[in-house]
C-alpha positions as CSV (number, residue, x, y, z in Angstrom):
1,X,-32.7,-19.3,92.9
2,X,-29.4,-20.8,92.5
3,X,-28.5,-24.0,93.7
4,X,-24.9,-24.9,94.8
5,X,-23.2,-27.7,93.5
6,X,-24.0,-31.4,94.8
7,X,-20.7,-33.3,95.8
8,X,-20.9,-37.5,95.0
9,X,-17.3,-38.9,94.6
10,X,-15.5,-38.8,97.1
11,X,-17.6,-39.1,99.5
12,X,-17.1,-37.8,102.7
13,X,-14.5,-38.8,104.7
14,X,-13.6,-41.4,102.5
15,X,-10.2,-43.3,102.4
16,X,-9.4,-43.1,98.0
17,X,-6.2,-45.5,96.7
18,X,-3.6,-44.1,94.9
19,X,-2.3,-47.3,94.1
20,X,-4.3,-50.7,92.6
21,X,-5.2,-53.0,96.2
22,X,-3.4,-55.8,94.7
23,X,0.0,-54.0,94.6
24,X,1.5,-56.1,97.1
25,X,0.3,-59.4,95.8
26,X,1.1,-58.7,92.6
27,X,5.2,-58.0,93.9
28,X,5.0,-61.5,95.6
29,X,3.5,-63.4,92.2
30,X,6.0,-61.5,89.8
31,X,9.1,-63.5,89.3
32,X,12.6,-63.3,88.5
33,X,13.1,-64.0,84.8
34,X,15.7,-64.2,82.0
35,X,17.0,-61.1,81.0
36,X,15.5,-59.5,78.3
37,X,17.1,-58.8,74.8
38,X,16.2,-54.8,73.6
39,X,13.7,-56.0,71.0
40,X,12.0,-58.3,73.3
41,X,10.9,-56.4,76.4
42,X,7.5,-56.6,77.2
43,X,6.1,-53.0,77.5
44,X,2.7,-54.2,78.3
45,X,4.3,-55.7,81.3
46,X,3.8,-53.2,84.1
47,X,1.8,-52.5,86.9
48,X,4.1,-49.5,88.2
49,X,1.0,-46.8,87.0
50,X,-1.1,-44.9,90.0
51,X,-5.2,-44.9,90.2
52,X,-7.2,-41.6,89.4
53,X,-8.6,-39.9,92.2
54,X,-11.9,-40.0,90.9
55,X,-14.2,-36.6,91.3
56,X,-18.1,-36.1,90.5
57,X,-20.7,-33.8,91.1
58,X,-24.1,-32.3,89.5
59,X,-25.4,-28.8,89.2
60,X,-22.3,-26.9,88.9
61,X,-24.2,-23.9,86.5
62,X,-21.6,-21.3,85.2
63,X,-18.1,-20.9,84.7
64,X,-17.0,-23.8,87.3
65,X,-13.7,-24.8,89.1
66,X,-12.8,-28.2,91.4
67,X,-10.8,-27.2,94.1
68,X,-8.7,-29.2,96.8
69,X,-6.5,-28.0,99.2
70,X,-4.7,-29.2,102.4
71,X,-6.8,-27.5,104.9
72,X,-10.6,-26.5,105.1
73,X,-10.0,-23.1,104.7
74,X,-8.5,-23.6,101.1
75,X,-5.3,-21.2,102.4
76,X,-2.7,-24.5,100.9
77,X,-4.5,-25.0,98.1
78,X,-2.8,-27.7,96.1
79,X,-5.3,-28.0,92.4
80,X,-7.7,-25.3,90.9
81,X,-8.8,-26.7,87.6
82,X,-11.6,-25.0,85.5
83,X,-14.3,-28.1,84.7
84,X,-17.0,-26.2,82.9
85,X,-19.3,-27.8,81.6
86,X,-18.4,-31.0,83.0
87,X,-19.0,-32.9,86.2
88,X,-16.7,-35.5,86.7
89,X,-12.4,-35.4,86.6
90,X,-9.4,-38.1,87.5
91,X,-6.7,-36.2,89.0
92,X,-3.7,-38.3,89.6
93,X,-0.1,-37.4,91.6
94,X,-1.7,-36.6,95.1
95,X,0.5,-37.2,97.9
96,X,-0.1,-40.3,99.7
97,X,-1.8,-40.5,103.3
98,X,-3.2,-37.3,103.2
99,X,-6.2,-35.6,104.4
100,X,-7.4,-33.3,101.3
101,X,-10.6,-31.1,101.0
102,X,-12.3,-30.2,98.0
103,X,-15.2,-28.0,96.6
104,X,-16.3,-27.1,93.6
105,X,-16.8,-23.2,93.0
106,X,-18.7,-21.5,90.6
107,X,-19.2,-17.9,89.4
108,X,-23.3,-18.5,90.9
109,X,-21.7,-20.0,94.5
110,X,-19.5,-22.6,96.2
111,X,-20.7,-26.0,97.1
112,X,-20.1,-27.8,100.5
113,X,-16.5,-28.5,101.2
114,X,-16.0,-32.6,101.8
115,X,-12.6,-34.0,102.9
116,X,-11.1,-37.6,102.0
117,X,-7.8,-39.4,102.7
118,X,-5.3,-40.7,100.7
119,X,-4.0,-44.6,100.9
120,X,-0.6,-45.0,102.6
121,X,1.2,-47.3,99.7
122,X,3.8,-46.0,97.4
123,X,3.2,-42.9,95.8
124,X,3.8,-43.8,92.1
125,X,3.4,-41.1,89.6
126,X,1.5,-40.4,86.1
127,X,4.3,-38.6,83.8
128,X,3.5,-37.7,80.1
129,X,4.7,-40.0,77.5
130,X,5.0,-42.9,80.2
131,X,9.0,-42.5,81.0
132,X,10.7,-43.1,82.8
133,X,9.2,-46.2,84.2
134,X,9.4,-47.5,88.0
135,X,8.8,-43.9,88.9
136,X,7.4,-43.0,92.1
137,X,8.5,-40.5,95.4
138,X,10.7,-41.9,97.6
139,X,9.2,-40.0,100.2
140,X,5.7,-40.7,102.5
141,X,6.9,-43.5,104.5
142,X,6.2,-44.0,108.5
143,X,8.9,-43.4,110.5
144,X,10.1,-45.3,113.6
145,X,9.0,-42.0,115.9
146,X,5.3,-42.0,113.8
147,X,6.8,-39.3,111.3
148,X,6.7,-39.4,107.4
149,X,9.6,-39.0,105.7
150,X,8.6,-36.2,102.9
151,X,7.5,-36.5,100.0
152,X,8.1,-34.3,96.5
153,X,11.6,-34.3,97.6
154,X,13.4,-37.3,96.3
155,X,12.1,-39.3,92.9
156,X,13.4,-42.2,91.6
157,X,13.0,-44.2,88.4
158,X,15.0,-45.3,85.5
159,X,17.2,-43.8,83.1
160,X,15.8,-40.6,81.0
161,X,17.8,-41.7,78.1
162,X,19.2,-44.5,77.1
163,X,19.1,-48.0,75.5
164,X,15.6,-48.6,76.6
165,X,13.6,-45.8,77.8
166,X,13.9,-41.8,76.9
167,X,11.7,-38.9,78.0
168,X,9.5,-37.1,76.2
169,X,10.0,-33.2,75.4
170,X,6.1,-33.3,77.2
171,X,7.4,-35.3,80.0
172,X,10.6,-33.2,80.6
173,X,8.5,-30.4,80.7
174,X,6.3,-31.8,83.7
175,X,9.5,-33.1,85.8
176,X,11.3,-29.7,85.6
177,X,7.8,-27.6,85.9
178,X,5.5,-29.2,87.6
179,X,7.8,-31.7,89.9
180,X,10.8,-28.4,90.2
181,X,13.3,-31.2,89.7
182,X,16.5,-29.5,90.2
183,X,19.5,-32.0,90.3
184,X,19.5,-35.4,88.2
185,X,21.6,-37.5,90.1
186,X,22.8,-40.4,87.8
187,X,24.3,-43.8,88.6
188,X,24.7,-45.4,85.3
189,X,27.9,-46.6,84.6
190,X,30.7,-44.8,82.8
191,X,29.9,-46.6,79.2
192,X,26.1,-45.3,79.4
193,X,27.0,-41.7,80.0
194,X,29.9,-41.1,78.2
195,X,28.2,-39.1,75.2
196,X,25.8,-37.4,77.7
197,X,27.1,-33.6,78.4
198,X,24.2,-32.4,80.6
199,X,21.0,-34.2,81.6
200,X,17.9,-34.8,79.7
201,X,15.6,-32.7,81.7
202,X,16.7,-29.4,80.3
203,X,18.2,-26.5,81.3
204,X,18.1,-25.8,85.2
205,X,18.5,-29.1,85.9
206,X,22.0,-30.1,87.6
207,X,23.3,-33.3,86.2
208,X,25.8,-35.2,88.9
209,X,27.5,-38.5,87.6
210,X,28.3,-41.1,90.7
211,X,28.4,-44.5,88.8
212,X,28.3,-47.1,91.6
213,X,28.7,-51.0,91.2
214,X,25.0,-52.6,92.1
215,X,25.9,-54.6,95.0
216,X,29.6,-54.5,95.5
217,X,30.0,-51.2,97.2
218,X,33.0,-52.3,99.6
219,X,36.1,-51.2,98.1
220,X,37.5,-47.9,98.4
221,X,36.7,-46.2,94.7
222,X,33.3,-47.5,95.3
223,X,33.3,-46.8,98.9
224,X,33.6,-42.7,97.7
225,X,30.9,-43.5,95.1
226,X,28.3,-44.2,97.5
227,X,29.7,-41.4,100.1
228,X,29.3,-38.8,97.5
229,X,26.1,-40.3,96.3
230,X,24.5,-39.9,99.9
231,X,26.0,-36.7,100.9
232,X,24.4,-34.9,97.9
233,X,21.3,-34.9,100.0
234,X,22.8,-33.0,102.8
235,X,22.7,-29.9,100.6
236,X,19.4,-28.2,100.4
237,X,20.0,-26.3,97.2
238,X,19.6,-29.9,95.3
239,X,16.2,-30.8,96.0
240,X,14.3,-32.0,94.9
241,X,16.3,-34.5,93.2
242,X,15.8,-37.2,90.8
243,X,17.4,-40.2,91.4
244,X,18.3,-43.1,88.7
245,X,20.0,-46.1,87.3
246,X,19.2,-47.9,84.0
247,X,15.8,-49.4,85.3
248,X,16.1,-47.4,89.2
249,X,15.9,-51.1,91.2
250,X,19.4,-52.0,92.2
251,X,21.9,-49.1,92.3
252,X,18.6,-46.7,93.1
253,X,17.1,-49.1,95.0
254,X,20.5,-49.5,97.5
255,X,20.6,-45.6,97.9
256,X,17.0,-45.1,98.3
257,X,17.3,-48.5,101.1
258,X,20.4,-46.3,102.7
259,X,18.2,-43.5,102.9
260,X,15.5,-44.7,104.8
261,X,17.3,-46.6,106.8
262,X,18.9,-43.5,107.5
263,X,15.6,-41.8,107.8
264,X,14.6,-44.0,110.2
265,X,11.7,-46.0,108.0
266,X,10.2,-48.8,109.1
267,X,11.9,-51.6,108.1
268,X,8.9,-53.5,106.3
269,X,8.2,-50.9,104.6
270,X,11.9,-50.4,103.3
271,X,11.8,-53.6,102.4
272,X,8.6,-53.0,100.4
273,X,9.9,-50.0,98.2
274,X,12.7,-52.0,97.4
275,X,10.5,-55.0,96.4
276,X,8.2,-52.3,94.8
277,X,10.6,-52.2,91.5
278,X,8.6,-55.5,90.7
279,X,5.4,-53.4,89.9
280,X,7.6,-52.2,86.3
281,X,10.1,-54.7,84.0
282,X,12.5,-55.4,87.1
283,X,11.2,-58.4,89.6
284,X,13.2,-57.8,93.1
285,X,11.8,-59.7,95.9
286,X,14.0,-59.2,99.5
287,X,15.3,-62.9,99.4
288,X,17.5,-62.4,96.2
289,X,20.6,-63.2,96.8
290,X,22.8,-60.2,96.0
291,X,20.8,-58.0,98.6
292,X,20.5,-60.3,100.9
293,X,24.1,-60.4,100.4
294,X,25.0,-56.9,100.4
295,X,22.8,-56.2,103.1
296,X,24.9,-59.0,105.2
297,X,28.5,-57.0,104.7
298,X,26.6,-54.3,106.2
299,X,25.9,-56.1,108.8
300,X,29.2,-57.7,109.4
301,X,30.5,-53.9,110.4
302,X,28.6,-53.8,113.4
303,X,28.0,-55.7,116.5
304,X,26.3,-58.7,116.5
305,X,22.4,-57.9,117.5
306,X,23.0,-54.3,116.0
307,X,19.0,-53.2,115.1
308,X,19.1,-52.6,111.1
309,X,19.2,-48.7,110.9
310,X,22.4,-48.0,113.2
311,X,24.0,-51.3,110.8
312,X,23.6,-48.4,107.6
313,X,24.4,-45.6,110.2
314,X,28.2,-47.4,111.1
315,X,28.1,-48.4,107.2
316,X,27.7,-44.5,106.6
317,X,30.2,-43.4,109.0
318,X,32.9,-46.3,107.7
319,X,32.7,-45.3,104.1
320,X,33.4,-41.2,105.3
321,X,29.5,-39.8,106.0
322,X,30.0,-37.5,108.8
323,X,27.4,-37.3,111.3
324,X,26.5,-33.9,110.6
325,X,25.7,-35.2,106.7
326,X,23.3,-37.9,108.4
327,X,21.9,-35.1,110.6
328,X,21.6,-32.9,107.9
329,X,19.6,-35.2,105.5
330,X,17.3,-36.2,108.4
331,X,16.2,-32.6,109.2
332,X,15.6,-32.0,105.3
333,X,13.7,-35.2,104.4
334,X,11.8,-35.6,108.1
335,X,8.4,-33.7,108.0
336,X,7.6,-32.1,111.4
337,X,5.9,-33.6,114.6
């Protein structure tokens, strides 16, 4: 008689982090330091790496496959990866606050199916070699109307090459395959780029310059900088699109903060993926001064009492960002009711 697999881990129903339960301590405790020469940054000094889902079962006789999909029926099936022989597996780069199902099936039968949920914190992602660093989705945040904004759409991280970090042919090969990365949108300045002819990624991937000054986006040459920077989103053909400065927290972090104030995020937890850069080299609490200035400007464009989001929406519009761009972006990056 055969007996179907047992299912342990997850259990049932169970809520699994993606991300360590300290994360947002460990933002507030990370401080602002010196900056750091090329030969003395402190690679051991991160905290920007997602937890395993952690899978395990007994009695799985046969050929043997874990399964997990996005519904019961295991019609959006998401992993199907052959563990013969073995009864545990980490899987890592889940989306976060999701409901998932899983299974394991053999060639002798199918266990029960269990379900579990994903933790609703940043969704920061395992990429082979390790670079870039401060790499998560920009996507899965609550939106003022109880949406998500979505996620596999928009990454962002640092530089792929450069004086610090560079990407490995392994991890290259994951962005553009497993990711589908199709435009790398750089902001690094002119001095970083200029031997660069096409983007690191590969072939396939579209490489798009807009070199914007962190923090001083007010006059007009910058003011086109950051137009062009947002309305690249507008266009569906360029997703999903990686997004990057040198070490992704200011120049990625302002777009990214324009986005989802755009978006219509929350603003804690805007605030929070800003501050989130802190997890990698790149400590950026919300009280530093040059966003809190920057942020102000914003505000000085609008009424006095204006709520935050229409502030970025009258930035947008002052700087040249039609409303159909703002429109458009918001119907590409806003999952469904």
């Amino acid at each position: 008689m055969n007996i179907p697999p047992a299912l342990h881990e997850p259990a049932d129903r169970a809520e699994v982090p993606l991300l360590r339960s300290d994360w947002r301590q460990l933002i507030a405790r990370r401080k602002l330091r010196p900056r750091l020469t090329e030969d003395k940054i402190d690679r051991a000094d991160r905290c920007d790496l997602p937890e395993a889902v952690c899978f395990r079962w007994e009695n799985a006789q046969g050929e043997a496959f874990l399964e997990i999909a996005r519904d019961r029926d295991f019609a959006r099936r998401v992993r199907r990866i052959e563990v013969t022989g073995r009864e545990t597996e980490e899987i890592f780069n889940l989306e976060v606050g999701r409901i998932y199902f899983w299974r394991i099936r053999t060639d002798r039968g199918v266990s029960e199916v269990r379900s579990f949920v994903t933790g609703d914190t940043p969704r920061y992602l395992r990429v082979p070699g390790g670079i870039p660093v401060n790499f998560r989705d920009a996507g899965g945040k609550r939106t003022l109307d109880g949406r998500r904004t979505r996620q596999g759409m928009i990454f962002r991280g640092s530089e792929l090459n450069g004086t610090h970090y560079n990407i490995t042919p392994e991890g290259a090969r994951f962005m553009r395959g497993e990711l589908k990365i199709r435009t790398d949108l750089d902001l690094r300045y002119p001095k970083k780029t200029a031997r660069l002819k096409s983007s690191p990624l590969g072939d396939g991937v579209r490489w798009v310059r807009r070199p914007v000054n962190a923090y001083t986006s007010f006059t007009p040459e910058q003011s086109g900088l950051f137009r062009a920077a947002i309305e690249l989103f507008a266009d569906p053909d360029d997703y999903p699109v990686y997004v990057h400065c040198s070490g992704g927290s200011d120049r990625t972090g302002e777009i990214v903060f324009l986005l989802d104030m755009l978006l219509g995020v929350e603003e804690e937890i805007a605030y929070l993926d800003y501050e989130a850069s802190s997890l990698s080299y790149y400590p950026r609490p919300r009280t530093i001064d040059y966003f809190k200035n920057w942020l102000a400007a914003i505000g000085k464009m609008s009424p006095e009492g204006t709520p935050l989001h229409e502030q970025v929406s009258n930035y947008l519009r002052s700087i040249g960002v039609a409303d159909r761009t703002m429109d458009a972006i918001r119907a590409i990056m806003t999952e469904d009711r």
